[in-house]
Each structure stands twice: as C-alpha cells, then as structure tokens.
N, C-alpha and C positions, 0 to 999 in steps of 0.2 A: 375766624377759624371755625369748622365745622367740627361736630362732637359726632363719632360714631354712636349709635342708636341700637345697631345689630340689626340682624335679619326679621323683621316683625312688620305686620301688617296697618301702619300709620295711617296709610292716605286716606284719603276722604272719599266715603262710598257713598253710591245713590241709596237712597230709601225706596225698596221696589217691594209693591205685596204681589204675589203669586198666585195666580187663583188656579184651580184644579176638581175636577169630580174626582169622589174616592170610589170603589167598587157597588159601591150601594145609589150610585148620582148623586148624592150630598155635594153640593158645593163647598167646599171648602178653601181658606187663604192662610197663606203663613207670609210674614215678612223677611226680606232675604235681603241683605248689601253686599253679598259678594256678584257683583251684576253687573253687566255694562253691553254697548254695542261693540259687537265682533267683526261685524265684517258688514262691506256695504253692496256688493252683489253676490249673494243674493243678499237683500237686506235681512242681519240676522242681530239676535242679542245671545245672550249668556246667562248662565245664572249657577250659581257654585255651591250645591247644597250636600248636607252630611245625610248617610243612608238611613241615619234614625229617625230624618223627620217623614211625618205622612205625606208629605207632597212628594217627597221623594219615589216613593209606589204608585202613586199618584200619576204624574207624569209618565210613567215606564206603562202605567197602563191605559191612558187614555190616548198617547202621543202628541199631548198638545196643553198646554199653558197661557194663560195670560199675565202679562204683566199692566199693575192696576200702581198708577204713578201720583200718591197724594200729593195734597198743597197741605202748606201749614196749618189749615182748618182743621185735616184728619190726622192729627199727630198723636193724638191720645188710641185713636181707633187702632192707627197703623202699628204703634208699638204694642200695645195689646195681643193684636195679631201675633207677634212675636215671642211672646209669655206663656199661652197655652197650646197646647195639642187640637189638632181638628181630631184625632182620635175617640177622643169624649169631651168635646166640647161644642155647640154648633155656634162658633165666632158671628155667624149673620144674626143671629137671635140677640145672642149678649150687646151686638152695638146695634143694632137696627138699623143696621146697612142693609139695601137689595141686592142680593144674588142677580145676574143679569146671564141668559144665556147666548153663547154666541154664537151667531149663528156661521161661520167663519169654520171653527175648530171648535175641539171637545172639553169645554172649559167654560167657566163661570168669569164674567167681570164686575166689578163693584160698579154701579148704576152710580152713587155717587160721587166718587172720585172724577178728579177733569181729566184724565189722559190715561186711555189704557193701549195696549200692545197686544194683538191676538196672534200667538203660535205656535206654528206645526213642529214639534218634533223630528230634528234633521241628523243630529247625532249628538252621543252620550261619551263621556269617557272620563277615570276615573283618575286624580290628583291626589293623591297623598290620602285625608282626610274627607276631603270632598268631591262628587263628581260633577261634572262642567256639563252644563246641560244646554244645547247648543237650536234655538226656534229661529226657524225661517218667517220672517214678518207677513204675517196675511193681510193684516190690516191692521192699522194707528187710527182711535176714533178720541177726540178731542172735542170737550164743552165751547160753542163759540165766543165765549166770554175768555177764555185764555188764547184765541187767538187776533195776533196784529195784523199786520197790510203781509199780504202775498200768503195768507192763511198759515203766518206761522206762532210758533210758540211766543208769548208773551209772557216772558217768565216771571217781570214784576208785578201781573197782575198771577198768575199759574198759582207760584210762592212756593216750588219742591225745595224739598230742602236736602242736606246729603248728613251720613252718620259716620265720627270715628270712633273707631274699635277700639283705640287705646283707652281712650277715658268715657268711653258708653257715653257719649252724647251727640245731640239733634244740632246741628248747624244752619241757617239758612242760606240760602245762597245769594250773594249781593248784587251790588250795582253794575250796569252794562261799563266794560273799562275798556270796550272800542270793537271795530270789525276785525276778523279773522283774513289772515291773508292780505292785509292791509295796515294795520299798524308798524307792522314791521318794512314796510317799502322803504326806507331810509337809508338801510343795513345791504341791498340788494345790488350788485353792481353792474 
C-alpha cells in the first residue's frame, strides 16, 4: 500500500552549477537542482531559480548561462558553490577552480569540470517562488575521458551525481540496468 507524502518536492534532482557574469564581468557560479532538459528542438534546459540569488540578475542581464555538470571528484567545490553569495564572495578564488570564457555565449564555465552546457537565453517566466529560466543549447563540450563509443556520455567513468531536497543529501548515480526503448519490447504487441 502506498502512504501519501503530500505535495512536496522528493524526487531526485541533478547537481547543475550555473555559471554567469555579474555587471562588473566577474564570473561567478551558484549550484541550482531544480534543472533539467526541456525540450529537444530546439535543444533546450531549464533551471528554476528564486529572484534573491545573484545569478538570477545575472542571467536577466547577460542573456546567457552555462551549465558546468560535476563528477563526484567536485562535490565539496560544487556544494560550496551553493553556501555562499557571488555577491561578496569571488567562489573561483576560494576553490581554485578556473573561470573559462565561452566563447559561445556571455558566460563563464568551470575549466575543470567534465561536462558543461553553453546557453543563450530564450525565455524567462515566473512560478510561484521561482523563475523558470529556459537556454537554447549552443554547445555541450565534454572532457574525452568521459566519453564511450559514438562519443557518448560514459557515466561510470563521468560519476554526476543527483540531490534530494527532502533530506539535503548527495546520491550517485548507479549501475547501467539496460537500453532505453528496448527493455521494455516484451510488453509491446
């Protein structure tokens, strides 16, 4: 038997850092899990941020974001990211991460992280608490060390991991448990 839970935000989110110029070029990054891919033509993501953090101006004035996708190596950097203000803080200093600029869109990506997302700003709209902030993909640049055969993601070597909300904690993500579109043939009539 199933237990109601209530209306609340359980499932399992990616760990995405955000990188962004602030009015001065500062690069700056916050980490955000309310994130995912939106739509696949044009190829686009999302990202669900509250008006009080700095990326959030951020964004609205450069028109353009990256998303910088750690492996479990950057978990202490990535959560970090998350703790303080780019406001008064310069986050690339504290961890001695490189700022990387793109040359793509109007944004900064972490050099070492293995998998980032460059993009343009397509449209904006506001949800309750948060506004849904909606990049058309310019370009996906991945470390060749996380990628397999037909130049794809190799997640057991990658190693992202995802975050739930309920109990603030870091998950990795596990073992391959079959092909898409194809486990299920059995079922098919």
């Amino acid at each position: 038997m199933k237990q109601s839970l209530g209306n609340k935000t359980l499932l399992p989110t990616p760990v995405w850092v955000i990188g962004t110029y602030d009015k001065n070029e500062k690069p700056n990054v916050m980490t955000a899990a309310w994130a995912g891919i939106c739509c696949s033509d044009p190829p686009a993501v999302m990202v669900a941020l509250r008006k009080a953090t700095y990326t959030y101006g951020n964004i609205l004035a450069h028109n353009a974001f990256t998303v910088n996708i750690p492996s479990e190596k950057y978990i202490k950097e990535a959560d970090y990211f998350g703790m303080v203000s780019g406001k008064n803080t310069d986050k690339f200093a504290a961890t001695k991460l490189t700022p990387a600029k793109s040359a793509l869109v109007d944004a900064p990506y972490i050099e070492e992280f293995p998998l980032i997302v460059e993009c343009k700003l397509i449209h904006n709209f506001e949800i309750g608490l948060h506004t849904m902030f909606v990049g058309e993909i310019m370009d996906v640049k991945a470390e060749e060390s996380i990628l397999g055969s037909g130049d794809l993601l190799d997640i057991s070597v990658f190693q992202p991991y995802t975050f739930i909300g309920a109990n603030a904690k870091y998950y990795s993500i596990g073992k391959e448990l079959g092909k898409a579109f194809s486990v299920g043939e059995k079922f098919k009539k």
